[in-house]
C-alpha positions in Angstrom: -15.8 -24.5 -67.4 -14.7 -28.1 -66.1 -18.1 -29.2 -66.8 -18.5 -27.0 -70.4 -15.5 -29.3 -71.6 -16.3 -32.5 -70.4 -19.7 -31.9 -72.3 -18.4 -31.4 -75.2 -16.2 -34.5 -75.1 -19.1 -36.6 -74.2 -21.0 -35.0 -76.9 -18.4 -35.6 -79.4 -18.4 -39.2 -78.5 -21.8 -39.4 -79.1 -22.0 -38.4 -82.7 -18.7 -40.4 -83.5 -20.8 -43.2 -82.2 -23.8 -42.8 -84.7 -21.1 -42.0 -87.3 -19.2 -45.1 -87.1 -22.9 -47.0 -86.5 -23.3 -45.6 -90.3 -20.3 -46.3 -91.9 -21.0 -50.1 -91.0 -23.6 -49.8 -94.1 -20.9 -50.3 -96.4 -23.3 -51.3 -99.4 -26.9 -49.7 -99.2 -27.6 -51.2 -102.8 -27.7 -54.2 -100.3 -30.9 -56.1 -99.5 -29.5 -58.5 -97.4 -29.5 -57.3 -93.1 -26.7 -60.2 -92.6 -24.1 -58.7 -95.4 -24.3 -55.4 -93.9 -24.5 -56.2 -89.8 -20.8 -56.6 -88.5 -19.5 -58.7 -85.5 -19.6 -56.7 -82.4 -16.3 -55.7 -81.3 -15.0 -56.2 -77.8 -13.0 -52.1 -77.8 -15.9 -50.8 -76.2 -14.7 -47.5 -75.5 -15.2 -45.3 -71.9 -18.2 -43.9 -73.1 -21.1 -45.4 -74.1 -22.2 -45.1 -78.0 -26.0 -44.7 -78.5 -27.3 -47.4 -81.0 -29.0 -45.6 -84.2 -32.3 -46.9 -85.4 -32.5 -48.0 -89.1 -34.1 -50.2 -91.1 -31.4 -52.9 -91.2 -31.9 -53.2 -87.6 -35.9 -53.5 -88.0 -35.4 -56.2 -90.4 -32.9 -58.6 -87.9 -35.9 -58.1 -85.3 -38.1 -59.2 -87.7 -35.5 -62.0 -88.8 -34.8 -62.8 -85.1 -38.6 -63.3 -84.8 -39.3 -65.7 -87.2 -37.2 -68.3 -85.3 -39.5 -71.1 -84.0 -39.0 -71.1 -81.0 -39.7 -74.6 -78.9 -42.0 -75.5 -76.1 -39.6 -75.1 -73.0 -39.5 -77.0 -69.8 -40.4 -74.0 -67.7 -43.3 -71.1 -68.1 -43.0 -67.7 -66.5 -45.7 -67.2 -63.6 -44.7 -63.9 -62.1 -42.4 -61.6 -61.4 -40.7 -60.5 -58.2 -40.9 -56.4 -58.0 -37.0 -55.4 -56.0 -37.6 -51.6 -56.4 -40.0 -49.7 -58.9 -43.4 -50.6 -57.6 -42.3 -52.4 -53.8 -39.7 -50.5 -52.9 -39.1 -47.2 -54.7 -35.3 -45.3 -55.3 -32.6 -47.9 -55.8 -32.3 -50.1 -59.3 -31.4 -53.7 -59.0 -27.7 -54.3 -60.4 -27.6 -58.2 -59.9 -28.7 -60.7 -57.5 -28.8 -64.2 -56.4 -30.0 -67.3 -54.2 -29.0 -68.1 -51.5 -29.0 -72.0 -49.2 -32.5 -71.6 -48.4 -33.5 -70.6 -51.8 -34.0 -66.8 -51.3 -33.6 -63.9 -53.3 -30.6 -61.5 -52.4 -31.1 -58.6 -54.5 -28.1 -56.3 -54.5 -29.2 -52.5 -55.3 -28.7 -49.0 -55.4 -25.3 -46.9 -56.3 -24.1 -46.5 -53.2 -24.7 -46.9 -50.1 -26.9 -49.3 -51.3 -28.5 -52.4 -50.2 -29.5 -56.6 -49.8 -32.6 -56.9 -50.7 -33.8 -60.7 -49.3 -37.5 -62.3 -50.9 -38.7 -65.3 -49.9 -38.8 -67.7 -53.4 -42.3 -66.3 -54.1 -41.2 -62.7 -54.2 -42.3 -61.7 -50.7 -39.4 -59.2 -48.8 -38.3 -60.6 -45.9 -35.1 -58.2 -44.9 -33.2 -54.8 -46.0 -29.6 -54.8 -45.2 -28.0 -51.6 -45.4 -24.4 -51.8 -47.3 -22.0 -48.7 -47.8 -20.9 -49.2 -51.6 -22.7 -49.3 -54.6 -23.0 -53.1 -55.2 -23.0 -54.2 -58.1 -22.3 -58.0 -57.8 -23.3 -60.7 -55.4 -23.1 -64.4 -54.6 -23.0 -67.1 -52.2 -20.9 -69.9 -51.2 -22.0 -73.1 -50.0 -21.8 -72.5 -45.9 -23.7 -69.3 -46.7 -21.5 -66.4 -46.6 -22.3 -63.7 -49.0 -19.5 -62.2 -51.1 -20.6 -58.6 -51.9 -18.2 -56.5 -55.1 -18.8 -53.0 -55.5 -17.6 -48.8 -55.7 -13.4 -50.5 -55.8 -14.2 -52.9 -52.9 -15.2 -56.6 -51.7 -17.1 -57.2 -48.6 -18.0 -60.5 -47.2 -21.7 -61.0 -44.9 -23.0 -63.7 -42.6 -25.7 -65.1 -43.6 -27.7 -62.2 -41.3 -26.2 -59.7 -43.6 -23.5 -58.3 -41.1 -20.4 -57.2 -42.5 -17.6 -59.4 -41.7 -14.7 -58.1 -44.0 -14.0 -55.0 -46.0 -11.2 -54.7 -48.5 -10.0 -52.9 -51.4 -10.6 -55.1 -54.6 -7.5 -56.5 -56.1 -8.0 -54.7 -59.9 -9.1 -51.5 -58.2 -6.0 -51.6 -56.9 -4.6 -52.4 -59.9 -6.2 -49.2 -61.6 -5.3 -46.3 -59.3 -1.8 -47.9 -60.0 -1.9 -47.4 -63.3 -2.9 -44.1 -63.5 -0.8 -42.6 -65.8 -0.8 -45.2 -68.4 -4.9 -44.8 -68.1 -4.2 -41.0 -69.2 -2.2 -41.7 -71.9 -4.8 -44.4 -73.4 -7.3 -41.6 -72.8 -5.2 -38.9 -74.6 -5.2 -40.9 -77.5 -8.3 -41.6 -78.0 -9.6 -38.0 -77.6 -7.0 -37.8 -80.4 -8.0 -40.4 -82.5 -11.7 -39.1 -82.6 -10.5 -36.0 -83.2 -9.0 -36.7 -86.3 -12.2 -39.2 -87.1 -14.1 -36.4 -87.4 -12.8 -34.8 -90.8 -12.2 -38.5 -92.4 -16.0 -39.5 -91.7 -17.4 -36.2 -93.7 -16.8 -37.0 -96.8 -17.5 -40.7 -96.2 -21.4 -39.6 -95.0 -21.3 -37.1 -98.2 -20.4 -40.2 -100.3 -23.2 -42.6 -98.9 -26.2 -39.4 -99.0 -25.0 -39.6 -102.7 -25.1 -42.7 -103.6 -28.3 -43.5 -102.2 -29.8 -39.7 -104.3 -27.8 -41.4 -107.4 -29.7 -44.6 -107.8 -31.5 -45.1 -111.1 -34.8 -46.4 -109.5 -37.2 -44.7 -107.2 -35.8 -43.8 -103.8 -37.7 -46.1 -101.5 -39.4 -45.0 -98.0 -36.0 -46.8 -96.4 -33.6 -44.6 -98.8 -35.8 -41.6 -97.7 -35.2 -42.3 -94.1 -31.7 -43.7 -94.7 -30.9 -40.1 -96.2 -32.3 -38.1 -93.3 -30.8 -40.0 -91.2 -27.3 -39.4 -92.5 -27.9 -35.5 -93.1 -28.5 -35.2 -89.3 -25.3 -36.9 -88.2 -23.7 -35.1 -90.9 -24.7 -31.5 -90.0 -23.5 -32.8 -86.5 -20.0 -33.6 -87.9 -19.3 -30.4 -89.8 -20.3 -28.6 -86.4 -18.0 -30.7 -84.7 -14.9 -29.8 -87.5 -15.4 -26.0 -86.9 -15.2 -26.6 -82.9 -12.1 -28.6 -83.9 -10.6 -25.6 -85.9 -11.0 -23.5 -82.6 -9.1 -26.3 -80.4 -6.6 -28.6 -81.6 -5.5 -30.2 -78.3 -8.0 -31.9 -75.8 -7.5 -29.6 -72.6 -6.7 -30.9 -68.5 -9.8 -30.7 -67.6 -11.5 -32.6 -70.5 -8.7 -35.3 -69.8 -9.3 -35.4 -66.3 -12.9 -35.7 -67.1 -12.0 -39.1 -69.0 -9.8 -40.2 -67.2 -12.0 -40.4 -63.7 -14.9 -42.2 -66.1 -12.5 -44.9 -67.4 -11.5 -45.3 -64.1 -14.9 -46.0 -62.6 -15.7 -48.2 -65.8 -13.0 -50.5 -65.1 -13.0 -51.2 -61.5 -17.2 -51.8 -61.8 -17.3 -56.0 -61.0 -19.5 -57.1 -63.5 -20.0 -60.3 -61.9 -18.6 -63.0 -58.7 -18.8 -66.5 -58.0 -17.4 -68.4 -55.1 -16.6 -71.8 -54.4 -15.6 -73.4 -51.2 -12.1 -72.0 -51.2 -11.9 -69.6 -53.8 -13.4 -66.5 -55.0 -13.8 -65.1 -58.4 -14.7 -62.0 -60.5 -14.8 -61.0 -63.8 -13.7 -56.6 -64.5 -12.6 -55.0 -67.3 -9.0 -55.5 -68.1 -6.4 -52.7 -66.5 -4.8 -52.6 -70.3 -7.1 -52.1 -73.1 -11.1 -53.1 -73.3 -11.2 -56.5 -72.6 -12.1 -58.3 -69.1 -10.3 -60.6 -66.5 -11.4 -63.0 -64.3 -9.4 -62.8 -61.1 -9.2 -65.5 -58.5 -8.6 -65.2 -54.4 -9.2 -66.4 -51.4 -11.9 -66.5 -49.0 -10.9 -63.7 -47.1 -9.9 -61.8 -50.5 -6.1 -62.4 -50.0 -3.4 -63.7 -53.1 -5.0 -62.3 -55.7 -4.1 -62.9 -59.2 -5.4 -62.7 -62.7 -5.9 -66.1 -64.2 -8.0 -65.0 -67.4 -7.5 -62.6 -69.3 -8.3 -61.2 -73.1 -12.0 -61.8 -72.8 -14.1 -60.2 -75.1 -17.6 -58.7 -73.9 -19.7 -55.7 -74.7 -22.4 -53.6 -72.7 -19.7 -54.0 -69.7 -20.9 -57.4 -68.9 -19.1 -60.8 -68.2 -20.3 -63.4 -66.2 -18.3 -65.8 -64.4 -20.0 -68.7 -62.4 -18.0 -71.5 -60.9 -18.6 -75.0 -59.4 -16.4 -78.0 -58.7 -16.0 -78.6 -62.1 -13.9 -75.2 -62.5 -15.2 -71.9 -64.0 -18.0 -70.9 -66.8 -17.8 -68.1 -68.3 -20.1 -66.0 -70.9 -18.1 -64.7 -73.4 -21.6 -62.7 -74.7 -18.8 -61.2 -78.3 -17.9 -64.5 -79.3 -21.4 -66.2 -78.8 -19.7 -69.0 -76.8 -19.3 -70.8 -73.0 -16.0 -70.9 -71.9 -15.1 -73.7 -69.3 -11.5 -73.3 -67.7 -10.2 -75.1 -64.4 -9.2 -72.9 -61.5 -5.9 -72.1 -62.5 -7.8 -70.1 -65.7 -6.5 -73.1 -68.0 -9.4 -72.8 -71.0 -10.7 -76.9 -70.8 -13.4 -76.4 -73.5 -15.1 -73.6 -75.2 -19.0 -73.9 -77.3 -21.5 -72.2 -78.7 -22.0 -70.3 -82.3 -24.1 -67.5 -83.4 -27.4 -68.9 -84.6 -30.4 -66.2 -85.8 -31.8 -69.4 -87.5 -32.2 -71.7 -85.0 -31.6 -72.0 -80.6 -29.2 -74.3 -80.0 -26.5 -71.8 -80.6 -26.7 -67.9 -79.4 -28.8 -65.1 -81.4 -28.8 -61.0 -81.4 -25.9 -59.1 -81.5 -23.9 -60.6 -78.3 -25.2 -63.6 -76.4 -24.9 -65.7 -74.2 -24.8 -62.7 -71.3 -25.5 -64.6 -68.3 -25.0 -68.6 -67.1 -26.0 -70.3 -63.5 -24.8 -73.8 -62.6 -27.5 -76.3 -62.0 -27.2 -79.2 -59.0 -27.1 -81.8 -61.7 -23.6 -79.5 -63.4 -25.8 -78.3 -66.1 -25.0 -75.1 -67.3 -27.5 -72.6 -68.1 -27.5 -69.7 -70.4 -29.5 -67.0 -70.9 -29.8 -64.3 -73.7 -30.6 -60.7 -73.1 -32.8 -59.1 -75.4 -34.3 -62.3 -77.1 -35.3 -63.6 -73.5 -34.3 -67.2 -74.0 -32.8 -69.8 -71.2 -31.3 -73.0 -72.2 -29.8 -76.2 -70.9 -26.1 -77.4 -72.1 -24.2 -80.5 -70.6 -20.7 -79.0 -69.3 -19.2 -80.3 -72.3 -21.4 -78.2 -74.3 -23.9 -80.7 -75.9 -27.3 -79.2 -76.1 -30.1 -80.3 -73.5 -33.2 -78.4 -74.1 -34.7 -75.0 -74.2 -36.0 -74.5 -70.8 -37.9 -71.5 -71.9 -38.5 -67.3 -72.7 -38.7 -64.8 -70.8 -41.2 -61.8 -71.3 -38.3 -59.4 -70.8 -37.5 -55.7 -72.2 -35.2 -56.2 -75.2 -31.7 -54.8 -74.9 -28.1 -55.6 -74.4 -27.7 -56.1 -70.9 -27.1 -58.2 -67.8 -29.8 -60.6 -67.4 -28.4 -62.7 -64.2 -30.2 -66.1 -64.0 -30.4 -68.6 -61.0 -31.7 -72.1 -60.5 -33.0 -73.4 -57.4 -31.5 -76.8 -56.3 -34.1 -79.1 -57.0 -34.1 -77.4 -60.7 -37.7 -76.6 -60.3 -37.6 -72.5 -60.8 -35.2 -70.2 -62.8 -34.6 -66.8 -62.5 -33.8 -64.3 -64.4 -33.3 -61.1 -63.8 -35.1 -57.5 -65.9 -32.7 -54.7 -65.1 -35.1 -52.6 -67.2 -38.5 -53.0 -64.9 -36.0 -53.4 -62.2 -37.5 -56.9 -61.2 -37.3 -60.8 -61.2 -38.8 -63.0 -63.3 -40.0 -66.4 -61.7 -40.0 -69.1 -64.0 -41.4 -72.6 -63.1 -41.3 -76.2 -64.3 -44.1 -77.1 -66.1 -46.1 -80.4 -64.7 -46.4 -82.4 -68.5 -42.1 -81.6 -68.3 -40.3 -84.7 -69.5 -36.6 -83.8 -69.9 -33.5 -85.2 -69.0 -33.8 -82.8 -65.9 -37.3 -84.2 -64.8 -36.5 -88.1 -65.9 -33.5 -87.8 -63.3 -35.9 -87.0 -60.9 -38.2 -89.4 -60.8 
C-alpha cells in the first residue's frame, strides 16, 4: 500500500509538471518562441518534472542553431569510455584531474568507485569506495576529497581511505526533519489544490486555439492534442482527489525521505590548500549553498547561500583567487573570496551570440586554468569558453559533440592548458579536447 500511494504522488507530480509546462504558453496567437519561453526558476521541486515537447521548443533549437558559432582554440579527438562500453554497471557522476594529469572518474550509487585513466583514456586503477560518490577533487599535495550518500571522505593519492565523516548539511538535514515534513505537507497541498484551478485553464487554451478564424495549422493540431491528453490526465486526477482530501503518512513519508536524499546529494567540491568547499541544496527552500571547512572536514559553515540552479547542479571551483561559481538560472559567474563575500558577478543570456550563456540555464560547469582563467562550459549546446577572472571574454575554446540536455557537464584543464575535458553523463564518458597546432590565443601567445 506504501508503495500504491507514493505512486500516485509521484504520478500526480508528473502531470502537474506537463500542466504548468503548458500554462507557460500564455499567448498561442503568438509567433514569437522568446515571448512565450519564461526564465527558469530556481523552486525546483523534490521530484523531477518531465519537460513536454512542443513546437516552441523545436523552434529555440532551431534558433539556438543558427548561432555562428567561431573556430575554437581546441578540437575534440576522442572520448574516454568510464563505464558503458570499458567497464559496464556503474554511471559516471563527476570526475577530475589529478597532479599527474589523470582522470579520477568517480562512479556508481553506492558502493561505488575511482575510476583512474591515464590522459589518453587508458584505465590504470579501480578503487573501491563505500558511498555513492557523487563529487570529487584534488588539492594541490594530491589528496582526493571524495562527497557522497551524507558523507566526505578524504584518499591518498593511492586511493586509501584516510578519513570518513558525516557531511556538515547532511547533518544539517536529519536535523531539520520536521520542518522538511511540513515543507513537504504543503506542497502535496498546494498541488492538490492546482489541480482543479489548471482545468479550466487547459479548457480555455484547447478553445482558443479551435476558435481561431484561420485554418488551424499542423502546430495548433498538435498543440490541441497535446493539451487534451494532459487534460484527460487532470480530470482523472480531480476525481482521485474527491476520494482523498488529505495526503496520507505514508505518501508523506514517501516525500519526505526523497527530499531528504535530494538535498544532502553534493553537487560538486573544490579544495584549496587549506580549505574545502561544496556546493548542496539549501536545508530551507530550493536554492543551494556553498559550505566551507577544513582539511580534515572540521568548522563547517555556510558562507553562500540563496543560489539559484536547476537540474540539481551547482558547481563551485576555487583557486587562490577565492571561489567561482556557476550560477547555471541566472546565466552568470559568480566570483566571491573565501569568506563567501560576492567580489564580481558576469555573464548574460545570449541565444544570439557566445560571449554570454545560451539554452535554458547555462553556464553548468567552470574549471580554473594555471594561467586564472576561468572556464565555462554549457550543457546541452556543448560549448567551452575562456573569461579573464574579471569576466572579460577570451575566446571560444571550442564544442563539444555532446548529448543535449540539462545537466552536469564537469570540465577540466590540464596545466599546461593544452587539453580540456568535459564530461557526457549521457554516454557515460569523457570527451578529450586538444589545442589545435595553427592556435594563436592569448593562451598559446603566453606560451611561447
Amino acid at each position: 500500500m506504501h508503495g500504491t500511494h507514493s505512486s500516485l504522488w509521484m504520478w500526480r507530480s508528473a502531470v502537474l509538471g506537463c500542466g504548468f509546462t503548458l500554462v507557460v504558453i500564455t499567448s498561442v496567437h503568438s509567433a514569437d518562441p522568446k515571448l512565450q519561453i519564461r526564465e527558469s526558476k530556481p523552486n525546483v521541486p523534490p521530484l523531477e518534472q518531465p519537460a513536454i515537447s512542443s513546437p516552441l521548443i523545436e523552434g529555440l533549437k532551431k534558433k539556438t542553431e543558427a548561432v555562428k558559432v567561431p573556430e575554437g582554440t581546441h578540437e575534440q579527438i576522442a572520448v574516454i569510455e568510464v563505464g558503458s562500453k570499458l567497464l559496464p554497471g556503474m554511471r559516471i557522476n563527476s570526475f577530475c584531474l589529478d597532479r599527474e594529469g589523470q582522470l579520477l572518474a568517480a562512479c556508481g550509487s553506492g558502493p561505488g568507485e575511482i575510476r583512474v585513466f591515464d590522459p589518453d583514456g587508458k584505465l590504470l586503477e579501480t578503487w573501491k569506495v563505500p558511498i555513492g560518490p557523487e563529487a570529487i577533487n584534488v588539492d594541490e599535495d594530491g589528496s582526493i576529497y571524495v562527497a557522497g550518500s551524507g558523507k566526505l571522505l578524504k584518499l591518498d593519492s593511492h586511493g586509501k581511505i584516510l578519513v570518513t565523516k558525516e557531511a556538515p548539511h547532511a547533518k544539517a538535514v536529519k536535523a531539520s526533519n520536521a520542518k522538511l515534513r511540513e515543507q513537504v505537507v504543503q506542497q502535496m497541498k498546494s498541488r492538490s489544490s492546482a489541480v482543479s484551478s489548471m482545468i479550466p485553464r487547459l479548457e480555455n487554451m484547447i478553445k482558443q486555439l479551435k476558435d481561431k478564424d484561420k485554418k488551424l495549422t499542423e502546430q495548433d493540431q498538435k498543440r490541441i492534442v497535446s493539451y487534451e491528453r494532459i487534460l484527460k490526465q487532470y480530470k482523472l486526477m480531480a476525481k482521485a482527489e474527491e476520494k482523498q482530501k488529505e495526503p496520507t503518512d505514508a505518501q508523506i513519508d514517501a516525500q519526505v525521505a526523497a527530499m531528504s536524499k535530494r538535498k544532502m546529494r553534493v553537487s560538486s567540491l573544490s579544495a584549496n590548500e587549506k580549505e574545502i568547499f561544496i556546493a548542496c541544496s539549501a536545508i530551507k527552500g530550493y536554492g543551494y549553498d556553498v559550505w566551507r571547512m577544513d582539511k580534515d572536514f572540521s568548522n563547517p559553515s555556510v558562507v553562500v547561500t540563496g543560489l539559484r540552479g536547476c537540474c540539481g547542479q551547482m558547481d563551485v571551483q576555487c583557486c587562490e583567487d577565492g571561489i567561482f561559481v556557476a550560477e547555471n538560472s541566472r546565466h552568470r559567474v559568480n566570483h566571491y573570496d573565501r569568506t563567501g563575500k560576492l567580489l564580481k558577478h558576469w555573464g548574460k543570456r545570449d541565444r544570439n551570440g557566445v560571449e554570454g550563456f545560451g539554452s535554458c540555464c547555462n553556464p553548468m560547469n567552470v574549471a580554473v586554468g594555471k594561467e586564472g582563467e576561468v572556464y565555462t562550459a554549457e550543457s546541452n549546446l556543448g560549448y567551452i569558453k575562456r573569461y579573464s577572472t574579471d569576466g572579460k571574454y577570451l575566446g571560444f575554446v571550442g564544442k563539444v559533440k555532446l548529448v543535449p540536455g540539462c545537466k552536469n557537464v564537469s570540465i577540466m584543464v590540464s596545466p599546461d592548458g593544452d587539453r580540456v575535458y568535459m564530461m557526457d553523463l549521457t554516454r557515460n564518458h569523457i570527451i578529450v579536447m586538444a589545442r589545435k597546432p595553427t592556435a594563436t590565443t592569448e593562451t598559446s601567445q603566453k606560451k611561447s
